[in-house]
N, C-alpha and C positions, 0 to 999 in steps of 0.2 A: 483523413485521420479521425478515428473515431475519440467521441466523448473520456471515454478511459485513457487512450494515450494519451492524449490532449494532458490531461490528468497530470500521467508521472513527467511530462515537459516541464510545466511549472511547477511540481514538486521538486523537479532538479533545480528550476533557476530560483527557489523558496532557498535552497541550500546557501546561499549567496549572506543570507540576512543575519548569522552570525557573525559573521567579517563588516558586515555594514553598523551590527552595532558596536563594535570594538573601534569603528572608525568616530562615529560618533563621542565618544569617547575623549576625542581629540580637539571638539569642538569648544575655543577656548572662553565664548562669554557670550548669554542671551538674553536680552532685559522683553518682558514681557506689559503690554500693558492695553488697555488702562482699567477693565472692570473684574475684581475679585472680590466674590461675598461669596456668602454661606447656601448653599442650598438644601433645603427643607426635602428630604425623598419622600413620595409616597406613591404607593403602584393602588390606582383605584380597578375594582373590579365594575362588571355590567351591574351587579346586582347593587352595588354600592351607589354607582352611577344612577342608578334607577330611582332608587330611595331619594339621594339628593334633589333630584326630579322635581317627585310627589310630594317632597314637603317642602321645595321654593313655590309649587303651586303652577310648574311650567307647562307649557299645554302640547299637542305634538305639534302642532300650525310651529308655535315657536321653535323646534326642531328641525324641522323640515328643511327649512333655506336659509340659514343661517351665514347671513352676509357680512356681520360686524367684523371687524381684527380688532378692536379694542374694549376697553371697560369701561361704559356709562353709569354702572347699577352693580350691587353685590353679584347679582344673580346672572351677571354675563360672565363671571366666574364659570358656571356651568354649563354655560351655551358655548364657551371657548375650548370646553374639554370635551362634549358633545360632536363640537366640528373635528377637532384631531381624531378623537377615539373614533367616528364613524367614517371618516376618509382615509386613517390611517396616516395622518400626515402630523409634522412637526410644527409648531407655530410656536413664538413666544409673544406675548402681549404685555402692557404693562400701563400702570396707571399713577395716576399723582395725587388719588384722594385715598385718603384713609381711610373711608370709611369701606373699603372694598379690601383693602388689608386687614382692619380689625375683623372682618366677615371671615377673612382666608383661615385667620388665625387661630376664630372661636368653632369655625366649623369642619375645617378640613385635617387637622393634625398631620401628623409626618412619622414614617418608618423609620427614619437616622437624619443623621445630619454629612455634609462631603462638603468640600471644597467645591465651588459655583465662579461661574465667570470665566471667558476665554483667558483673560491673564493668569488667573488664579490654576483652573485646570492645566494650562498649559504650560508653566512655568512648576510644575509636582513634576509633569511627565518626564519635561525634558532633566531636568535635576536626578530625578532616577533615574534618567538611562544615562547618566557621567558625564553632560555637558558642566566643564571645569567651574565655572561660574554664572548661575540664574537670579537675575535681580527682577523681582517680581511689585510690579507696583499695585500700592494698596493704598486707598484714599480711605481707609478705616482701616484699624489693626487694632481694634480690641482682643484679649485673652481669647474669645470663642472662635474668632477669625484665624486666630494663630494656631492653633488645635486642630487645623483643616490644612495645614502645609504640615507637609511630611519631614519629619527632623532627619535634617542633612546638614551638613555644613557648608556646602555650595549653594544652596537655596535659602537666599539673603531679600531683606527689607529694611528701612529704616526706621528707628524706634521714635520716640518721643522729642527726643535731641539731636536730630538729625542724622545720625549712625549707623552704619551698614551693620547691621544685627544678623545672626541667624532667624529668618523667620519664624519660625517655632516658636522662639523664645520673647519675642516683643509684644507685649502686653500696651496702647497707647490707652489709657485708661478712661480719657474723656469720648473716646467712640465710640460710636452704636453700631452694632452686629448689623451687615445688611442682608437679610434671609429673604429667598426667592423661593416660590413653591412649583416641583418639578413631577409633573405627576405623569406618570408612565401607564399605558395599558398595552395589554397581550393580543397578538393576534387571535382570532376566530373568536374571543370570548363578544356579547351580547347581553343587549337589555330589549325587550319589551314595553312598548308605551301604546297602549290601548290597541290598536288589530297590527301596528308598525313594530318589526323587529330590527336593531341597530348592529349590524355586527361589523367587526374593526378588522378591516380587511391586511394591517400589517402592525408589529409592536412600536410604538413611538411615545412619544412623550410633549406635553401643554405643558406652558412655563407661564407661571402667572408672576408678576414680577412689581413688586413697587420696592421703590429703591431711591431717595431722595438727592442720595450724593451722585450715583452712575446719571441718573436718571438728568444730573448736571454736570457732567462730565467732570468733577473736581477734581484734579491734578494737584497730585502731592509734589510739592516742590524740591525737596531734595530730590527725589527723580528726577524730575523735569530739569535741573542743574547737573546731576551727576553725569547723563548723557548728553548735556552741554559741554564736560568736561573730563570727562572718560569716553574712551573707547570701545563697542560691543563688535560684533560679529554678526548678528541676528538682531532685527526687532519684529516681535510680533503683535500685530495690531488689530485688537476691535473695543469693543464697546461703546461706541457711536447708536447703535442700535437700539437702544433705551430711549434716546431721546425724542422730544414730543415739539413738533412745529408751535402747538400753544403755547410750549411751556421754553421758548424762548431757544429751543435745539439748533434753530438753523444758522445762528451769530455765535452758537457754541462747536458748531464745526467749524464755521469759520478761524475762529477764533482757536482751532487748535493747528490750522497748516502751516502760520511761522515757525509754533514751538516746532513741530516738525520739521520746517526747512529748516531751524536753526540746527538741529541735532544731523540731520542728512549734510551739513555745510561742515560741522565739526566733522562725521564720517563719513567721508564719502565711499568707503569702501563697504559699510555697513548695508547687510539684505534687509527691507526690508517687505513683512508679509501683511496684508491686509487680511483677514477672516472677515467674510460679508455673511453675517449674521441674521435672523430671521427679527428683518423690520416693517414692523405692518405702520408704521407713519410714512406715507408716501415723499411727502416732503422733503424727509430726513434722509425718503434710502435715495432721492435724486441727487439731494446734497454731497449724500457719500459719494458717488458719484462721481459728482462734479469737481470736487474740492479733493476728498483725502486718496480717491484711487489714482488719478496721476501723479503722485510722490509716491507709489510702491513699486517694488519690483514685482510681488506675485501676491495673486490674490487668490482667493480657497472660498466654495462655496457648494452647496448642496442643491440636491433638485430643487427644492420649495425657492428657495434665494436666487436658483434660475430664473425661473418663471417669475420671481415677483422684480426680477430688473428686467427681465424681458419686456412687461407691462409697461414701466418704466419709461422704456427707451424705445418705443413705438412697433415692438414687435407682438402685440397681442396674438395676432393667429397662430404663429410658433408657440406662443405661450399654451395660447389654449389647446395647440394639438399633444404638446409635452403632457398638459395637467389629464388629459381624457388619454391619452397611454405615455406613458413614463418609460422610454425607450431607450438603449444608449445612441441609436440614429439621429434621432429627435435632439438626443443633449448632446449630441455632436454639434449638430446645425448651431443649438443656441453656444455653444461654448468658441465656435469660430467667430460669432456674430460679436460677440463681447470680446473676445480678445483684438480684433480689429476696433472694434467703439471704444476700449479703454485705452487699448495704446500699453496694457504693461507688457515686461518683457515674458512673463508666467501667468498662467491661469490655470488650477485645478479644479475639479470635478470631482466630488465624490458621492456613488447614490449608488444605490441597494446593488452590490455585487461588482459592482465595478469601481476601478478611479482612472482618472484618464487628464495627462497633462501637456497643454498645447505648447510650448515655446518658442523663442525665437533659438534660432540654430548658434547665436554665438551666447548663449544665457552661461553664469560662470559654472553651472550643473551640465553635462551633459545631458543626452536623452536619456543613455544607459545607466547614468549614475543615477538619474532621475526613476527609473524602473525600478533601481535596487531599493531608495529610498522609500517606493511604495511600498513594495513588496514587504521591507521594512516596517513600514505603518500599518501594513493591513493584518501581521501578525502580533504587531503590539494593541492594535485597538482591539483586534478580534477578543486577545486576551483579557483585554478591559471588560467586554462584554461578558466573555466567561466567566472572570473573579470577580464582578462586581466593581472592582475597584483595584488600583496600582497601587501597591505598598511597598511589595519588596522587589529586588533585581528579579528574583526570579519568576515574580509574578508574569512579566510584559512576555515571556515567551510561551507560556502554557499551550498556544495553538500549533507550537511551530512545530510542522512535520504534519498536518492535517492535510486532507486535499482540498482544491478549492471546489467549490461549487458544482455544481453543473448549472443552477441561476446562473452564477457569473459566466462561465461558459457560454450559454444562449447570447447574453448580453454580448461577451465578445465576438460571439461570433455573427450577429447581426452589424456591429458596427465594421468588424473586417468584410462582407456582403457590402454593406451602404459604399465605403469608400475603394473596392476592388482593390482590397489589400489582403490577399489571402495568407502573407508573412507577419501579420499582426497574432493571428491562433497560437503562431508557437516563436516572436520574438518582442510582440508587444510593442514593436516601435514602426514607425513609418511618415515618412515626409507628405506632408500637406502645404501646400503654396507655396510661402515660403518661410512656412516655421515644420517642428515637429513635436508627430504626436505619442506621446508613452502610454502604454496604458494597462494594466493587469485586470487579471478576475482576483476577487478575492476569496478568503475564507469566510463562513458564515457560521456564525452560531443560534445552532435551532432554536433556544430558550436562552435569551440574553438576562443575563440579571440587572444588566443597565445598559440603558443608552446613553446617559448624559456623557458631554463631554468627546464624544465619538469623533466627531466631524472636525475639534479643535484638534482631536491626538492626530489623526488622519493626518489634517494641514502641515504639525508642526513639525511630524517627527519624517513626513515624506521630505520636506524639506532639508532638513536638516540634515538627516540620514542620507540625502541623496551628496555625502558631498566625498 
């Protein structure tokens, strides 16, 4: 079957994702947590980049092999967007001195402002697409924060007095805005540094991040009670990823698996999903690990969050052949390996062109339910990308009825080669040991107006959507 049929197969099985979101629809309460703040856009260009360069005084030796994942100095600020823009790859870093924030602030500026943080973004998403009730935790809710959730009346926070408020509307007046800087650059664009030219082999985005409250995991206590004493349907989890082994992270994960087991003990029916987010403290992502991923049922993560738990968990040379070609064969291997090392019952995948969802065969989603829910995700995120941003219902569909790729395509059909699964091209599912595997191509948008956010909408609404 050639590349064009291939084509209108999953154009027909794309047809499915109107009915998936009407089921959605149905889904009756999702608390989202724990990190929501503001994030600062700005899309730098090479030549911009350049300039930044020559007037921090950076030299190319300093460009060249750029090892750090964190900030020591204002000016690792630049060597952190240097490494994504020139590998193309996603990283978020973040730091706990000021004086690399006051640096971000006087020198770098921002295109707009959007709602920032896996809870934050993905408690917008879901509330727009008609899950009946989104309870969105927020350890700041100043007016600027609030301004960044989308007024609904299902997408709820608690105000100053404790009180499930419309988000929008809760102003707590003694909080400070917490603004992350998320700077995006384009494929093929380039800078020059003396006879060496840098070009960005794919569009992605560097998150420079200081944040004092995420950065301590502060749990707002009405949350942390309401789901002591309410029952949800969904929880989705990250924000762990902030945190800093010096700065006392590892007794602060700790420290967050009773509140967790006590909420999993109140529901036990309750899914809950981990988002493994881009943590460059080694420490921290062993921690996550060890502690908060055996209390999930499904965990979501992207190449880069691959490779950097693969390191982790002593599989470097898979790591390293993933990072030197980025395959979906390759992140096959790593995605069996961790779904056996974690022990959950779900693990997603999602990276350039494809998503792919390993399960155990009795998980409460099917595989098929699970397919539609991608397919589901990959035209609500694709549309993310298109419009920049989710505002209104009819934004999330803008892609739906496009074809998917022919990237995605290769991609699938290398991983149906790898596993002699020649029914995955045109049904997307197929048995592995003894779990199974889902998996789509998806849609691509040639000139994304954003990435942020991508990989959260992917997580939550695959999930969700799949039921």
């Amino acid at each position: 079957m050639n590349y064009e049929e291939l084509q209108n197969v999953w154009a027909q099985k794309y047809q499915e994702v109107p009915s998936q979101l009407e089921k959605l629809k149905r889904v009756r309460s999702a608390a989202t947590a724990f990190n929501t703040n503001v994030d600062a856009i700005l899309k730098i260009s090479g030549k911009t980049l350049k300039k930044l360069i020559l007037d921090n005084h950076i030299s190319l030796a300093d460009l060249e092999n750029i090892t750090i994942s964190g900030f020591n100095k204002p000016s690792d600020v630049i060597l952190g967007i240097v490494k994504c823009f020139s590998r193309g790859i996603a990283e978020e870093w973040v730091t706990d001195d000021i004086n690399v924030y006051n640096w971000m602030e006087e020198n770098l500026g921002y295109n707009r402002l959007q709602m920032g943080g896996q809870a934050g973004i993905i408690a917008n998403a879901l509330a727009l697409l008609g899950v009946k009730k989104v309870l969105a935790h927020t350890n700041s809710h100043p007016k600027l924060q609030a301004q960044q959730f989308l007024n609904l009346d299902n997408l709820l926070g608690f105000d100053d007095e404790g009180h499930l408020e419309k988000a929008v509307n809760i102003s707590r007046e003694t909080d400070i805005p917490l603004i992350h800087w998320i700077i995006e650059f384009d494929k093929n664009d380039s800078f020059q540094i003396e006879n060496k030219v840098f070009t960005c082999p794919k569009s992605n985005r560097f998150i420079a991040t200081y944040d004092p409250l995420n950065m301590k995991l502060v749990m707002n206590k009405e949350f942390v009670n309401y789901l002591n004493t309410h029952k949800v349907s969904y929880l989705l989890l990250s924000g762990f990823h902030p945190l800093l082994e010096s700065n006392g992270g590892l007794d602060l994960v700790k420290n967050a698996v009773p509140v967790l087991k006590k909420w999993k003990k109140h529901n036990s029916q309750m899914i809950i999903h981990l988002e493994i987010a881009s943590t460059q403290d080694k420490a921290i992502r062993k921690a996550i690990i060890d502690n908060i991923a055996p209390l999930a049922d499904s965990v979501g993560l992207n190449e880069r969050e691959t490779i950097d738990l693969l390191n982790i968990l002593g599989k470097s040379d898979l790591a390293n052949e993933i990072e030197r070609n980025t395959t979906s064969d390759r992140l096959f291997d790593a995605i069996l390996f961790l779904k056996k090392k974690l022990k959950v019952k779900r693990i997603q995948l999602h990276m350039f062109g494809l998503y792919m969802t390993l399960q155990d065969a009795d998980f409460v989603h099917s595989a098929e339910q699970n397919l539609k829910g991608m397919m589901t995700a990959a035209v609500v995120s694709s549309s993310k990308a298109f419009n920049g941003e989710l505002v209104h219902y009819e934004d999330t569909t803008k892609t739906l009825g496009l074809y998917v790729s022919t990237q995605s395509l290769n991609e699938l059909n290398n991983l149906s080669h790898k596993l002699n699964s020649p029914e995955l091209l045109t049904t997307g599912i197929c048995n592995i040991d003894d779990f199974v595997l889902s998996t789509i191509p998806t849609i691509l948008v040639d000139k994304p107006k954003t990435l942020v956010g991508m990989g959260d909408t992917i997580s939550s609404v695959s999930l969700l959507a799949g039921c």
